[in-house]
C-alpha positions in Angstrom: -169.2 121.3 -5.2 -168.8 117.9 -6.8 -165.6 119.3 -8.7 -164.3 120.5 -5.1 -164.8 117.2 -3.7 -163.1 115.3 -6.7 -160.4 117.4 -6.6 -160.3 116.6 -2.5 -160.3 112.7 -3.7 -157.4 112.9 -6.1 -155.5 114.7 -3.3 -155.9 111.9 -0.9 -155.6 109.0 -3.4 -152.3 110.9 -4.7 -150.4 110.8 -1.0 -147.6 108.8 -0.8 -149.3 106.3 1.8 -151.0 104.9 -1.4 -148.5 105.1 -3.7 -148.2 101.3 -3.0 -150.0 98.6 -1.5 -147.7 97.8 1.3 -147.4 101.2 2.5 -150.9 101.8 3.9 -151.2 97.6 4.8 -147.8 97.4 6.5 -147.9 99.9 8.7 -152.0 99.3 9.9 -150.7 95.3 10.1 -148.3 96.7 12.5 -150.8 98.9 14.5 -153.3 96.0 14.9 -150.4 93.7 16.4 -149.3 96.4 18.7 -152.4 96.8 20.1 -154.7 94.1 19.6 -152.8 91.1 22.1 -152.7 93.7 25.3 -156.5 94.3 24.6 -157.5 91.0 24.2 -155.6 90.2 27.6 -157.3 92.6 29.5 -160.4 91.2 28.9 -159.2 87.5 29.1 -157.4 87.8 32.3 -158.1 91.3 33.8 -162.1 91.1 33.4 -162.0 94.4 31.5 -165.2 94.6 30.1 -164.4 95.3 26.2 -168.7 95.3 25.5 -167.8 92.5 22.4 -170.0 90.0 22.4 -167.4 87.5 21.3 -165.5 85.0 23.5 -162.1 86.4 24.1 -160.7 83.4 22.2 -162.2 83.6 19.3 -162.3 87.3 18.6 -158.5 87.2 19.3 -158.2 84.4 17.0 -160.0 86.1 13.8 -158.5 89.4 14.4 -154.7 88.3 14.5 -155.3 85.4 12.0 -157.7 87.7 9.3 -156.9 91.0 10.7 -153.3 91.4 11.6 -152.0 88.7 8.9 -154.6 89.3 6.7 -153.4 92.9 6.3 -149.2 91.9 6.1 -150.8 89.2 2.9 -152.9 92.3 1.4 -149.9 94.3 1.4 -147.2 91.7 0.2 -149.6 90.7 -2.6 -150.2 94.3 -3.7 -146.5 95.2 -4.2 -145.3 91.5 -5.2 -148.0 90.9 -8.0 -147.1 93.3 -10.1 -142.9 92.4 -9.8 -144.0 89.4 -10.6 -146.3 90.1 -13.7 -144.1 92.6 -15.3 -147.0 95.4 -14.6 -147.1 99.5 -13.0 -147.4 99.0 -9.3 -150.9 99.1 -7.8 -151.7 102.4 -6.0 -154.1 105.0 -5.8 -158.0 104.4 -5.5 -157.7 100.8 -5.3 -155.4 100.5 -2.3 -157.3 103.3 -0.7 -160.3 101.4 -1.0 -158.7 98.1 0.1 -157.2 99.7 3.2 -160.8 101.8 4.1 -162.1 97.7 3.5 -159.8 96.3 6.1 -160.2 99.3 8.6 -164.0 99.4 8.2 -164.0 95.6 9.4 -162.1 96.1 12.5 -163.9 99.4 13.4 -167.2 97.0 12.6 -165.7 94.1 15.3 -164.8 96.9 17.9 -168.8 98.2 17.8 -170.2 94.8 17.3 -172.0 95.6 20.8 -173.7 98.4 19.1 -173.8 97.1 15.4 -175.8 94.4 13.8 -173.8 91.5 14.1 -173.7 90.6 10.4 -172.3 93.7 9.5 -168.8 93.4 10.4 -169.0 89.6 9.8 -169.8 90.6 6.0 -167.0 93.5 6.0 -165.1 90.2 6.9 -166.1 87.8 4.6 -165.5 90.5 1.8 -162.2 91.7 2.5 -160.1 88.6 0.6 -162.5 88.3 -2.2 -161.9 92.3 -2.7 -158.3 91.6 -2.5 -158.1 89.0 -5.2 -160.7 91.1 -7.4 -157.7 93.2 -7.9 -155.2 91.3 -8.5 -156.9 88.4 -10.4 -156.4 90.7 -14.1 -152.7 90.6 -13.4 -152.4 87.0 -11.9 -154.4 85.3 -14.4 -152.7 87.5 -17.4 -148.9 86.4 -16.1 -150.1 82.9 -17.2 -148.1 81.1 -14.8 -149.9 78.5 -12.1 -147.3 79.6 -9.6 -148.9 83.4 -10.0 -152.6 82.3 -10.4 -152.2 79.4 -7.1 -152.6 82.7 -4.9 -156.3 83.3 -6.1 -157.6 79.7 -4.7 -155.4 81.0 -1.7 -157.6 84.2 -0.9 -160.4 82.1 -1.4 -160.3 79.0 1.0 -159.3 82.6 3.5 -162.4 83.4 2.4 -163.8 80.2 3.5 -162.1 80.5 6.8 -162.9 83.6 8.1 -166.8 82.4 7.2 -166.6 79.3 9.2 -165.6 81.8 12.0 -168.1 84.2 11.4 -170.3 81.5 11.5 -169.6 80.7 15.2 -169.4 84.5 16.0 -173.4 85.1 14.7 -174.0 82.1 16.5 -175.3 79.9 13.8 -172.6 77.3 14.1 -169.8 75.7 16.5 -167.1 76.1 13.5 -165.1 78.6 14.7 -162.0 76.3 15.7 -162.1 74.7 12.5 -162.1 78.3 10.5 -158.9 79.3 12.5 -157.3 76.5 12.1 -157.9 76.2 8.0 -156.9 80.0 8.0 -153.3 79.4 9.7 -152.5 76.6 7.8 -153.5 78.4 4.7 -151.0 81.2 5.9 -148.1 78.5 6.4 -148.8 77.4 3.2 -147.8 80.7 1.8 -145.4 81.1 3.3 -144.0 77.6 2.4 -144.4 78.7 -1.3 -143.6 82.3 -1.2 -140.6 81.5 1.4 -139.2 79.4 -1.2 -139.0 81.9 -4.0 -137.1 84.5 -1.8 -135.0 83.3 1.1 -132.6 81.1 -1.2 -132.7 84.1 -3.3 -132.4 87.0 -1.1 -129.6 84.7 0.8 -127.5 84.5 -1.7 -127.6 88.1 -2.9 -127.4 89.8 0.3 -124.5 87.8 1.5 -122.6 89.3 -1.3 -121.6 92.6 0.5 -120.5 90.8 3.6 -118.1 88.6 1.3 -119.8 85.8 1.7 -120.3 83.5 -1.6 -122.9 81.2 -1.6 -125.5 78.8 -3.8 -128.3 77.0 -2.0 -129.1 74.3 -3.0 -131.8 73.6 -6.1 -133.9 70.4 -4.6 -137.0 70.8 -6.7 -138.3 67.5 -5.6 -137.9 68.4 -1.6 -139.8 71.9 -2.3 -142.4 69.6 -4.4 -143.3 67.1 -1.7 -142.8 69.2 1.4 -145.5 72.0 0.3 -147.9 68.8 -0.9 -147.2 67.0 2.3 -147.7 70.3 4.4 -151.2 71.0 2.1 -152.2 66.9 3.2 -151.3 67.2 7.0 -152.8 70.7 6.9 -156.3 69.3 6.2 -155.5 66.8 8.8 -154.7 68.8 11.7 -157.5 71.0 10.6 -160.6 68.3 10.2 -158.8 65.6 12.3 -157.3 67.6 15.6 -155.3 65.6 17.5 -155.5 62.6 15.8 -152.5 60.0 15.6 -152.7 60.1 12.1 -152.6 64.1 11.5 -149.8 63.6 14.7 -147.8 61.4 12.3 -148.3 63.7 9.1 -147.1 66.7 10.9 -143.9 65.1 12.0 -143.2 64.1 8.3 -143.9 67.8 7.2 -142.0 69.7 10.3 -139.0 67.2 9.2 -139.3 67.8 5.6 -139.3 71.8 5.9 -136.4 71.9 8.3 -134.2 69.9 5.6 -135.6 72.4 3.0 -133.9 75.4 5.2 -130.9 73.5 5.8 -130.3 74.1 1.8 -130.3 77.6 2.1 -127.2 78.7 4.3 -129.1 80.2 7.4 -125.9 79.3 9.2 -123.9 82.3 7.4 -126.5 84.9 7.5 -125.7 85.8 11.5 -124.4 89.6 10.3 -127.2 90.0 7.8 -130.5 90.6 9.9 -132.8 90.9 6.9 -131.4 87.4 6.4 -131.4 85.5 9.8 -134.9 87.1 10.6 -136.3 84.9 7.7 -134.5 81.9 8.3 -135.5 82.2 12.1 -139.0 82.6 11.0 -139.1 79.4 8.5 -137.1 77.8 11.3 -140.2 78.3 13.3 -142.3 76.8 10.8 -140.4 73.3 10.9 -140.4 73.2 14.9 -144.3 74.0 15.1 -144.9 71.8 12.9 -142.8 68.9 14.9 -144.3 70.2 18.3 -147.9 69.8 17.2 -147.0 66.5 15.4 -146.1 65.6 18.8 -149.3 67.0 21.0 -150.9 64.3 19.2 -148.7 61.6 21.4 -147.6 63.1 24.4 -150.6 64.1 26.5 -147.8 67.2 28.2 -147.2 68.9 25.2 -150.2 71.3 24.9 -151.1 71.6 21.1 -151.8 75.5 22.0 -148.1 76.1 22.8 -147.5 74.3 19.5 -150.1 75.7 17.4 -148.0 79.1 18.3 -145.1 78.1 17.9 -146.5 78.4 14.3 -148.4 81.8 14.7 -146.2 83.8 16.9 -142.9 82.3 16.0 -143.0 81.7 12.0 -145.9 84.1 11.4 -144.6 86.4 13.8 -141.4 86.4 12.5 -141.7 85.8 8.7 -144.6 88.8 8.7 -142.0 91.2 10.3 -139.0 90.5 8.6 -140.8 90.7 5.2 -142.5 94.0 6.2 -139.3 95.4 6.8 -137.4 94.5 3.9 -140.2 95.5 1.3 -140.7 98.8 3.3 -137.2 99.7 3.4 -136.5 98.2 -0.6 -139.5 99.7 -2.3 -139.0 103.3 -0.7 -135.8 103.7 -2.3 -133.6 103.0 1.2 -130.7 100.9 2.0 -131.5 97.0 2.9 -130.2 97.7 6.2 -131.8 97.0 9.7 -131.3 99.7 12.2 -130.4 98.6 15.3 -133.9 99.2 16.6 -135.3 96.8 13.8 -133.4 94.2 15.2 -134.4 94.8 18.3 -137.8 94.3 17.1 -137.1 90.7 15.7 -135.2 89.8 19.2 -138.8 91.2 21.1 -140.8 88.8 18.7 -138.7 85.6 18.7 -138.6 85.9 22.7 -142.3 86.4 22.5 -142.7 83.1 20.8 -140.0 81.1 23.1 -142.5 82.5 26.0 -145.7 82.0 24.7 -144.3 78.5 23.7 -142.6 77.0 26.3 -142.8 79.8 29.3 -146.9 79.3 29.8 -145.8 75.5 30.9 -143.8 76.9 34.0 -146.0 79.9 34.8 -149.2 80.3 32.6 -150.4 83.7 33.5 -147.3 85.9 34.1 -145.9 84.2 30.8 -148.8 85.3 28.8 -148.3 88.7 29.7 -144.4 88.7 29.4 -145.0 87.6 25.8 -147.7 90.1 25.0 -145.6 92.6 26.3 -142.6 91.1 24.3 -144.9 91.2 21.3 -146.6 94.2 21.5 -143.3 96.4 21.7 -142.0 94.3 18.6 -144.4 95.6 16.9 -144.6 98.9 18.2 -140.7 99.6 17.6 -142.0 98.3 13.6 -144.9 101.4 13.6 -142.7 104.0 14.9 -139.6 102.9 12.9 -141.4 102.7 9.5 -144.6 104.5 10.1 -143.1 107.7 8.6 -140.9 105.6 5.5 -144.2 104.6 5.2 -146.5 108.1 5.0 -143.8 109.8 3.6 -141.9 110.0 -0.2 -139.6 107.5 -0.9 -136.1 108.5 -0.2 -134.6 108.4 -4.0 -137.2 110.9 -5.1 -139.1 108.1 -6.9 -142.9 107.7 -6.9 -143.2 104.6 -7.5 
């Protein structure tokens, strides 16, 4: 019997959905966006009755912050870390595990009207600690600070989602503050991991097209704008609002926009692997302007700005990424079908909506962009669920 069920084990472990980290992670990222902003909708503005004993806000909040990104950072890390340390891709047992982590949590959210309450908060809390468990061998082996920065990464997530949790168990009003250290943290990554690949993928993948360019090496603009960005992060997170976290924004917003003019976006319009992750780090610059702004025009609501960041750079950076490692690490041409780029046209329209449409019209805009959204995400899942079950397409298994 035991034998039997070992054997049963090393049959699942040995499918191809966990022959690498972003294959399981990618593809439940995409599920959980799909679905996720139409149900929290429904109970926000159409009184559905989801039995969560969460305000609508803040459940929304930790699921697409922790749950939908968290599970697009599990999967990048799992297939990136071991490029980057020179060691046999991650698959098997621990991505299983991983993956049943991450699903248990949002199974434990959905029941939490039937649950104890600190049982998915401590699925929660354990996911990112799990995460950098893993990888922390390889990290700390490579040697390198720019490998070992993403362990104190995972753990101020950590730290986030537990000020959330916090506020969810009711045992403190620090819910806010969690979400807002969580998507900063995010930008911050993708700050420093944007800056390894865009220049570099840019450059390569214009090649084919005939297009020959260098961008430009300004190591003292990436230096300052990822400290300034960590300095008016910890502003707009402790200091909301404030003139002074208004100013530091601006300064950021400014400096990452000059960092993306170095890098040729301009040229990458018949490349959409390309123009997808310019678009999305484009994003990052404007939201960080717009909410550097909230702080000084009274009109501008810093929730339109603050998604300018999520929808439009995370939105967008999350997706384009996804695609490009799905399609790269199965073996596949980096090519978007048409439907993927209709995907990252659903996405950036969500964002222009949820940014600037809720100031006309608040309601039907909020629904336009979830719908937006929502099928963005849902042409990813269909489009690369099965390059994401199935064997790669070179006959590879790794």
């Amino acid at each position: 019997m035991e034998r039997s069920v070992q054997q049963v084990s090393v049959r699942v472990f040995d499918l191809p959905l966990f022959h690498a980290g972003f294959r399981p992670f990618f593809l439940l990222a995409g599920l959980q966006a799909a679905v996720l902003v139409p149900a929290w909708l429904s109970q926000l503005l159409a009184g559905v009755d989801l039995g969560l004993p969460y305000s609508a806000l803040l459940w929304h909040g930790h699921e697409m912050v922790f749950g939908f990104a968290g599970a697009a950072v599990a999967g990048f890390l799992l297939t990136a870390v071991p490029n980057w340390t020179g060691t046999p891709m991650l698959k098997g047992a621990p991505v299983a595990a991983l993956a049943g982590l991450w699903l248990a949590t949002r199974i434990g959210f959905w029941l939490a009207g039937v649950l104890p309450a600190w049982v998915p908060a401590l699925l929660a809390v354990a996911f990112f600690p799990a995460l950098a468990l893993v990888l922390a061998h390889r990290l700390i082996g490579a040697g390198k600070w720019r490998n070992i920065a993403f362990l104190p990464i995972l753990a101020v997530l950590t730290v986030a989602d537990a000020l959330v949790q916090a506020e969810m168990l009711g045992m403190a009003e620090t819910g806010r503050t969690g979400l807002r250290l969580g998507i900063f943290t995010l930008l911050l990554m993708i700050t420093v991991v944007g800056g390894r690949i865009i220049p570099t993928f840019t450059a390569n993948g214009l090649r084919p097209v005939g297009i020959v360019v260098q961008p430009k090496s300004r190591p003292r603009l990436d230096q300052s704008s990822i400290a300034l960005l960590i300095v008016a992060a910890l502003a707009a997170v402790f200091l909301p609002g404030s003139r002074e976290s208004g100013g530091l924004l601006l300064v950021a917003g400014a400096l990452q926009l000059a960092r993306l003019a170095g890098w040729y976006g301009w040229r990458t319009t018949k490349v959409p692997l390309l123009w997808v992750l310019h678009l999305g780090y484009f994003w990052l610059g404007l939201g960080l302007l717009l909410l550097g702004l909230a702080s000084f025009i009274p009109a501008l609501p810093p929730e339109s700005a603050l998604h300018a960041l999520t929808v439009g750079c995370i939105g967008m950076m999350v997706l384009g990424v996804m695609s490009r490692v799905a399609l790269g690490h199965t073996g596949r041409p980096l090519v978007a079908a048409r439907p993927t780029v209709a995907a990252y046209g659903l996405i950036f329209l969500a964002a222009v909506i949820r940014v600037f449409g809720v100031m006309v019209d608040y309601t039907p805009a909020l629904w336009l962009s979830a719908a937006s959204w929502s099928g963005g995400y849902l042409v990813f899942v269909i489009l690369y669920g099965p390059i994401c079950l199935g064997p790669r397409a070179d006959g590879r298994t790794s």
